[in-house]
C-alpha positions in Angstrom: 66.9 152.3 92.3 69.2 152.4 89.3 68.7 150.0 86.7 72.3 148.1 87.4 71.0 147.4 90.6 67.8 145.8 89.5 69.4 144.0 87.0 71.8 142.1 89.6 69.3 141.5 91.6 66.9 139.6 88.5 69.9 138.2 87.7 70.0 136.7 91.3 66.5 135.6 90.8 67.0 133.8 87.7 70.0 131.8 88.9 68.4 131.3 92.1 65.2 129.2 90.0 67.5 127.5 87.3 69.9 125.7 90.1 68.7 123.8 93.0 71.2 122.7 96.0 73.6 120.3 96.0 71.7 116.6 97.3 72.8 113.5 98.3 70.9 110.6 96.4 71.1 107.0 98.6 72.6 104.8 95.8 72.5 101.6 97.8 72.7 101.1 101.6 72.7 98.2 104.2 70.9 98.9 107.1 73.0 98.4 110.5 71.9 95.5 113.3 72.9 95.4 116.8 74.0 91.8 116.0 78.2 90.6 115.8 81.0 93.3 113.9 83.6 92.0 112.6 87.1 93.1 112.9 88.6 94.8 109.8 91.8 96.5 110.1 95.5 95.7 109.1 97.0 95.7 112.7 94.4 92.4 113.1 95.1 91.7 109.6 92.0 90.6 108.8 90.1 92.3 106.4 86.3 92.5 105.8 84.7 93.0 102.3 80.9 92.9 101.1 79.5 93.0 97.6 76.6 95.3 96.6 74.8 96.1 92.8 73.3 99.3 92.0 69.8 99.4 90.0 70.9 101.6 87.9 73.8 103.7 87.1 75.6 105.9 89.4 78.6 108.0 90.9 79.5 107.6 94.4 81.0 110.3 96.2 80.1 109.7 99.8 80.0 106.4 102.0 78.6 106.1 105.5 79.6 103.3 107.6 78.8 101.0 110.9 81.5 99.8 113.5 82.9 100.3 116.9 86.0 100.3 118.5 87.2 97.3 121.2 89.0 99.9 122.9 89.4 104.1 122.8 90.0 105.4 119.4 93.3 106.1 118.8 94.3 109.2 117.6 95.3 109.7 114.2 93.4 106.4 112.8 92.4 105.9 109.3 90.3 104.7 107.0 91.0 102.8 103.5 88.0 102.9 101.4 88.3 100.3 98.6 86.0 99.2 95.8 87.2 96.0 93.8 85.2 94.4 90.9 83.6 90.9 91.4 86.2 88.0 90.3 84.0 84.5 90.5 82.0 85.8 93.6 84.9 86.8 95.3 86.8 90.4 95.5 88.7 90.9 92.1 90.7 93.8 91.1 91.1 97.1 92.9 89.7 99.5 91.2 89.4 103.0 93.4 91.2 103.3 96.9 90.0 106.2 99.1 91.9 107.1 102.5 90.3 109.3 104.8 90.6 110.3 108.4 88.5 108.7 111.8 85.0 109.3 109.2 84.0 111.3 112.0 82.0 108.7 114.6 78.7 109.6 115.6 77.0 107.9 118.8 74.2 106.7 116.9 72.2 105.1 120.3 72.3 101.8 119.4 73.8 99.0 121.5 75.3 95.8 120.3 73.5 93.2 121.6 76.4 90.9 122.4 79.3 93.1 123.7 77.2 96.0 124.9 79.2 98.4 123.0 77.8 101.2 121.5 77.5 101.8 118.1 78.9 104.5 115.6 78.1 105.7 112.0 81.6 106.7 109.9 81.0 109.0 107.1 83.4 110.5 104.5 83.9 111.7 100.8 85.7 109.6 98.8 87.3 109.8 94.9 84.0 109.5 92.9 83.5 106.3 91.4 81.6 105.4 88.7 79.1 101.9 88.8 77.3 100.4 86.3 73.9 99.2 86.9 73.9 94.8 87.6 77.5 95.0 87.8 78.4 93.1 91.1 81.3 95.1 93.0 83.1 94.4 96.5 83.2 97.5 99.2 86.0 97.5 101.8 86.5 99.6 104.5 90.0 98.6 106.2 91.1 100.5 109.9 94.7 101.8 109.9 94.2 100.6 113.9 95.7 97.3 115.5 94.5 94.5 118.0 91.5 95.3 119.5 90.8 97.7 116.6 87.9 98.5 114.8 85.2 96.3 114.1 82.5 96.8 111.3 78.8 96.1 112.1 76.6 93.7 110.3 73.9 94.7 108.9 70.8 93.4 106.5 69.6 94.3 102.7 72.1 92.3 101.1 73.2 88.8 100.3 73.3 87.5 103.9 77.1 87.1 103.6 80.3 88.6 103.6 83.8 88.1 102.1 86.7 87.9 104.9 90.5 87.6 104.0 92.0 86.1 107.1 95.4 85.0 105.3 97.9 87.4 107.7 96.0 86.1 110.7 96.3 82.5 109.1 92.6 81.8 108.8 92.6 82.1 104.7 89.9 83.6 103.2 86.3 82.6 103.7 82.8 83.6 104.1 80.9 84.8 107.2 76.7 84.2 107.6 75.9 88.5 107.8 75.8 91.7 105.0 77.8 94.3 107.0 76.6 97.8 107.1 77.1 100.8 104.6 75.4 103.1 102.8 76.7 104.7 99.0 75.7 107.7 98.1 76.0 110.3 95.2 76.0 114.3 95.3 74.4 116.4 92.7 73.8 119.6 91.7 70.7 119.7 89.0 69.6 122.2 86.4 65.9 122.1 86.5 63.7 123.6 83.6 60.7 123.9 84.5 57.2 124.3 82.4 55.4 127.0 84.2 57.6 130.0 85.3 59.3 129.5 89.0 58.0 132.6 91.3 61.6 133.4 91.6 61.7 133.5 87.9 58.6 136.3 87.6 60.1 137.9 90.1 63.2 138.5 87.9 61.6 138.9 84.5 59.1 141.8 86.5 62.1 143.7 88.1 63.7 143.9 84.5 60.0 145.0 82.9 59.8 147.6 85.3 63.0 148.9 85.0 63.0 148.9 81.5 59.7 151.1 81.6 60.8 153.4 84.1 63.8 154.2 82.0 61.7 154.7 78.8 59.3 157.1 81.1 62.4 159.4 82.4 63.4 159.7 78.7 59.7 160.9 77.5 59.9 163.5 80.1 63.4 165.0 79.4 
């Protein structure tokens, strides 16, 4: 084997032990219920909203979601993703907006208890946002659909209540007695360094010592 081929393949090695695969790391989550959903979509126009702090710092990237539909999903439906800062314990300023397709709805096996619909997860990547750690923000998730739309599932971990802006309906704004369900989550890639030598790093560093002594061997013999 020449000694350009062994040292791709340490070099291979090395990079294999120095980066682990991208992870996604659960920054906060609401469990779903089987309990009322609540409508949330602009063709209703109302509009659900839930507040959520982080322990300690973080990115989101990704957000799962709970809901159903009251009738078929239409095609082409939408998602708004919106995170707002706390104003007073209500929704304040919009601070990163996020529209993404149908968040690809998984049958998760669950069954509302009240309507007998089945439940679905929603998942999508949205523009990373960065939170601080005790800072209280809002999470919306708005449906592009209309009257019987989307609903969003309650669901437990949080505060026990939600924010809903009823205004275009003419209900105002008030609060409703369940957390709704969501989860925020972060990808990473990490560098690792490690104390002890990986095996995938001996591997590499005994290809290259090898190499390096056949070559000085061939040389003694010419």
């Amino acid at each position: 084997m020449k000694l350009r081929t062994l040292a791709l393949i340490s070099t291979l090695a090395l990079s294999a032990a120095a980066l682990q695969p991208a992870h996604a790391d659960t920054l906060y989550s609401q469990a779903p219920t089987t309990g009322d959903a609540f409508f949330s979509g602009t063709g209703v126009n109302f509009v659900g909203y839930d507040n959520f702090t982080l322990g300690a710092n973080g990115t989101m990237t990704s957000v799962t979601w709970y809901g159903y539909y009251a009738s078929v999903q239409p095609p082409g439906s939408t998602f708004a993703i919106n995170l707002f800062s706390n104003s007073s314990g209500v929704p304040g300023t919009l601070l990163s907006s996020t529209t993404v397709g149908d968040g690809s709805p998984t049958d998760t096996g669950m069954y509302l208890s009240q309507y007998g619909s089945e439940l679905y997860s929603y998942s999508a990547a949205i523009n990373p946002f960065s939170a601080t750690a005790g800072t209280e923000y809002w999470l919306s998730i708005v449906s592009s659909t209309g009257y019987y739309g989307w609903a969003w599932e309650s669901g437990s971990g949080g505060d026990g209540t939600h924010f809903e802006d009823g205004t275009g309906y003419g209900d105002g704004t008030f609060f409703q007695v369940d957390d709704l369900a969501f989860t925020l989550s972060s990808s990473t890639t990490d560098v690792v360094a490690t104390p002890e030598p990986s095996p995938l790093l001996l591997l590499g560093t005994g290809i290259l010592a090898i190499a390096a002594f056949s070559r000085l061997s061939v040389h003694k013999v010419c």
